[in-house]
Backbone as CSV, one residue per row, in Angstrom:
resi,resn,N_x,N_y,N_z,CA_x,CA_y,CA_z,C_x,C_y,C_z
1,UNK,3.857,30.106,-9.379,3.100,29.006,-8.819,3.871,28.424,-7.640
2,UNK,3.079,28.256,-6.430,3.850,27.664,-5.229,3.516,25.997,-5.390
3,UNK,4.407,25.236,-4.981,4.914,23.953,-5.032,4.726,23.464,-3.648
4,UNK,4.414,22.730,-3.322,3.967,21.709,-1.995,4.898,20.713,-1.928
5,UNK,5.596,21.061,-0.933,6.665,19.623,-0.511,5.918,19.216,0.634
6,UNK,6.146,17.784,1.220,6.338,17.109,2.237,7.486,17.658,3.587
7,UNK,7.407,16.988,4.535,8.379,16.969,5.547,10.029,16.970,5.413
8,UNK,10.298,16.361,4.455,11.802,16.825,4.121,11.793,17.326,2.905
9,UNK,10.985,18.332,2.122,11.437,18.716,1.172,11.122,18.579,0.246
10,UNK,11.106,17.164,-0.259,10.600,16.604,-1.824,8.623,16.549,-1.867
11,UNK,9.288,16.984,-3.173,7.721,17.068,-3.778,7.058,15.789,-3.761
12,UNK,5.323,15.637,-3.194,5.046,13.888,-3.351,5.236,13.823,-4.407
13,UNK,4.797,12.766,-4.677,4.217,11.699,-6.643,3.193,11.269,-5.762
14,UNK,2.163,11.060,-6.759,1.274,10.643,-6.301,0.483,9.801,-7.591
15,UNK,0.345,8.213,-6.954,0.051,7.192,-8.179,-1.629,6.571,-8.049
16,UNK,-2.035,6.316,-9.261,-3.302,5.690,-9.108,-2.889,4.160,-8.392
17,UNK,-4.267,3.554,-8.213,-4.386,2.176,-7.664,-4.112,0.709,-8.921
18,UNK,-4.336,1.581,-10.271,-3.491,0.626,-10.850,-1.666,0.832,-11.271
19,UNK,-1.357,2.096,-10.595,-0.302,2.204,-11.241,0.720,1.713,-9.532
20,UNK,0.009,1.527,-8.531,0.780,1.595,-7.798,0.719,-0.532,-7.826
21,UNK,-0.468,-0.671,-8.540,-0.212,-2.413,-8.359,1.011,-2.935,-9.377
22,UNK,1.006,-2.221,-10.085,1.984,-2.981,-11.496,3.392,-2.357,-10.833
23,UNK,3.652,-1.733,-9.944,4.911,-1.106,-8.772,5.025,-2.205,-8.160
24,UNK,4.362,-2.921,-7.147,4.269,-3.810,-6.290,4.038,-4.980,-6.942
25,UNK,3.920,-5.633,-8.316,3.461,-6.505,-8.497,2.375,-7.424,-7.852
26,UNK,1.387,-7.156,-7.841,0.042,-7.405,-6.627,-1.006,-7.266,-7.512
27,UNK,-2.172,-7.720,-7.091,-3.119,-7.683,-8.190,-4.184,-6.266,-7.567
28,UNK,-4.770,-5.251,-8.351,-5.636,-4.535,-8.005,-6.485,-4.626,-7.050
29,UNK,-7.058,-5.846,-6.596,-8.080,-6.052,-5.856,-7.354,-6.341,-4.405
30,UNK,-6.212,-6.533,-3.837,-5.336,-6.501,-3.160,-5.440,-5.132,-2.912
31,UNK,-4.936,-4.418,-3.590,-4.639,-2.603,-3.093,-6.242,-2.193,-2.338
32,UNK,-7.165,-2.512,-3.285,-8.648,-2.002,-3.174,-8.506,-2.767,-1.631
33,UNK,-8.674,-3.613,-1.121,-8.718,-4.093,-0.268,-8.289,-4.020,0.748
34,UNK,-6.721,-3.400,0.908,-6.328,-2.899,1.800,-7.092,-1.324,1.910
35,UNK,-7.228,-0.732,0.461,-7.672,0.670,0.997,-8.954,0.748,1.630
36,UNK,-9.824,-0.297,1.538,-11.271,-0.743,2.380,-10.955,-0.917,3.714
37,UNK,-9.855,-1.594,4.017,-9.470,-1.965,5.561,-8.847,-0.570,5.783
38,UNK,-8.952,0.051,4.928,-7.528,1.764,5.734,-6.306,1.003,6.476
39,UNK,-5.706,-0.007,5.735,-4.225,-0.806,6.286,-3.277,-0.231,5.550
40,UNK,-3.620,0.830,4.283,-2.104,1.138,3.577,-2.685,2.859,3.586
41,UNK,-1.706,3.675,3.534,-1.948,5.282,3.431,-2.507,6.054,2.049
42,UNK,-3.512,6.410,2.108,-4.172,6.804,0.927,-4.850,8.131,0.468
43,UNK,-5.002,8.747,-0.343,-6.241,9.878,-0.190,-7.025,9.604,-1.005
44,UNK,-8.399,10.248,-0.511,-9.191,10.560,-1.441,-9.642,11.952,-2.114
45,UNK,-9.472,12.122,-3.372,-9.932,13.237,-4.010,-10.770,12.519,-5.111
46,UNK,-12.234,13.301,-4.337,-13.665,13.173,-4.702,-13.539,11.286,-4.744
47,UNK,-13.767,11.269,-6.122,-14.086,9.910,-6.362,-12.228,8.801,-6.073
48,UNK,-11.682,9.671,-6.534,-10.231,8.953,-6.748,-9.707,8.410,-5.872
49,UNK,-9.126,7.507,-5.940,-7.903,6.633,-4.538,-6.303,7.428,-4.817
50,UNK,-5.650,7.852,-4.238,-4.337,7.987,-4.872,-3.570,7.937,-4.067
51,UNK,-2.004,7.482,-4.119,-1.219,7.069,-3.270,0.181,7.894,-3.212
52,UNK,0.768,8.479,-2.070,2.290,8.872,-1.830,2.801,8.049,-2.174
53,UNK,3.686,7.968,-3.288,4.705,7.024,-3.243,5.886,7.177,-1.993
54,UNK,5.792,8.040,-1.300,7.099,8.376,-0.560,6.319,7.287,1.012
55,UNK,4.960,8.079,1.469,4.356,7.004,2.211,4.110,5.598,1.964
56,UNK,3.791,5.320,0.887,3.956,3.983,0.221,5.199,3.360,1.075
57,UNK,6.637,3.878,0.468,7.931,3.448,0.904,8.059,3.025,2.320
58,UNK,7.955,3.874,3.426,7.427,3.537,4.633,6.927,2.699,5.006
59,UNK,5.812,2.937,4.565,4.653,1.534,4.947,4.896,0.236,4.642
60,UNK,5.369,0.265,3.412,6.246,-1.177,2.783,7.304,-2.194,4.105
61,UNK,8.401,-0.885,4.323,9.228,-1.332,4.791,8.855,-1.547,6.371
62,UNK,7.655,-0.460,6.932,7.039,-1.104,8.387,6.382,-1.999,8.188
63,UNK,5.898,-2.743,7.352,5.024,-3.845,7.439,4.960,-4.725,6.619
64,UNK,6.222,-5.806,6.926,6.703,-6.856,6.034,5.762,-7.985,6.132
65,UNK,5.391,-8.583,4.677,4.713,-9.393,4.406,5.516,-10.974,5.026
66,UNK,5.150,-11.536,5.095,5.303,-12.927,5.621,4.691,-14.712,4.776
67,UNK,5.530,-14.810,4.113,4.781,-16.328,3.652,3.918,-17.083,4.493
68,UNK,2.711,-17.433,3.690,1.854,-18.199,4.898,2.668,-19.819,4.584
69,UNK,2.868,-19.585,6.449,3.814,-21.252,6.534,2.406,-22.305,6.478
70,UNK,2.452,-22.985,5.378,1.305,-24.235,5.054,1.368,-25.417,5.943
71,UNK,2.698,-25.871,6.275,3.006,-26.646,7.366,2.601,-26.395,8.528
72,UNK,2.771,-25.354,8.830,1.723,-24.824,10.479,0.678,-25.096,10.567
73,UNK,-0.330,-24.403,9.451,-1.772,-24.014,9.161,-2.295,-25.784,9.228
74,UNK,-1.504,-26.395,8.778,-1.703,-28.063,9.095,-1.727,-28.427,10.150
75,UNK,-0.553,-28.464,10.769,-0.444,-29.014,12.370,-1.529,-28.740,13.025
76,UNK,-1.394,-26.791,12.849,-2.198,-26.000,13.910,-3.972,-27.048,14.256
77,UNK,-4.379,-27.029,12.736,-5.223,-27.339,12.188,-5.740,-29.061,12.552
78,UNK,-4.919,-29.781,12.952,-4.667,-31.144,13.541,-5.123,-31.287,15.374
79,UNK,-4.604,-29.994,15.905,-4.567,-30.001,17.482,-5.999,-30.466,17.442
């Protein structure tokens, strides 16, 4: 049986949409949501969502989340 690696080598993993939320601590409808916007890397087979964990890693670390500053959203919100 031939084996499918990626670009350097390692074999993916590849996780469902609830297994990759209880990873991230995030709620399901979060993941679904990004995978509606196509903002996080995903496939589809047939019906299924499933995720690289190795792309996952990437994507994480290119696109850091940010606390919404509440104090701004005030001010801003004042002009």
């Amino acid at each position: 049986m031939q084996t499918h690696t990626n670009g350097n080598g390692i074999q993916p993993e590849f996780v469902s949409i609830k297994s990759l939320s209880v990873m991230l601590e995030i709620p399901e409808k979060t993941i679904r949501t990004w995978v509606y916007k196509r903002s996080i890397p995903f496939y589809k087979i047939g019906r299924l969502v499933r995720f690289d964990l190795e792309k996952i890693r990437v994507w994480f670390v290119a696109n850091p989340f940010r606390p919404l500053n509440k104090e701004r959203v005030v001010n801003d919100s004042k002009v």
